[in-house]
C-alpha positions, 0 to 999 in steps of 0.5 A: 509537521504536516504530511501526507498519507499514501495507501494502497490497496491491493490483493495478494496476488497483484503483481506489478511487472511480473514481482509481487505488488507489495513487494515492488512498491516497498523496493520502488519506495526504499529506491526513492528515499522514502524513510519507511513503508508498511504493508499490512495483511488483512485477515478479511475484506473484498473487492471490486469482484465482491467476493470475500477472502478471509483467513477462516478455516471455512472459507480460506483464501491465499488471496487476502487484501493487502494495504501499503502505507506511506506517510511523507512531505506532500511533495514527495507523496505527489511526485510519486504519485503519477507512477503509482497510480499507472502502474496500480493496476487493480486496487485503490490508491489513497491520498491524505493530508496528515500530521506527522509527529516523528519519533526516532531513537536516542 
């Protein structure tokens, strides 16, 4: 079945309408009836400021890059996407076609 991803990328410290990025896009996922959404905390990258955050002791960040994933019906992605990308502020939203296998239980 063909499908398409949706990835965002932002930093820890993004907040959309004064949550936590993160945690406003996986409620605004769950909210739409997406059937499951990701979020991944990288151990190191940067930004558009090029600065480094990492999880090593030398050069400990609180601010590590965080990727939220979806992967649904084309339709679904792109109905979404208008109120994604405004309210993204600072990051990188992403867009892919992709083939969706689905497992569930049983």
């Amino acid at each position: 079945m063909d499908g398409m991803l949706l990835k965002i990328y932002i930093a820890e410290s993004a907040t959309i309408k004064g949550r936590p990025a993160y945690k406003y896009l996986v409620d605004y996922f769950k909210e739409k009836g997406f059937h499951g959404c990701t979020v991944l905390r990288g151990m190191a990258g940067f930004g558009h400021e090029n600065v480094i955050h990492t999880v090593d002791v030398l050069r400990l960040s609180l601010d590590l890059p965080v990727t939220i994933e979806v992967v649904d019906t084309e339709e679904k992605i792109m109905e979404v996407l208008p109120e994604i990308e405004s309210v993204v502020e600072h990051g990188q939203v992403i867009v892919q076609n992709v083939r969706m296998i689905r497992k569930t239980p049983g």
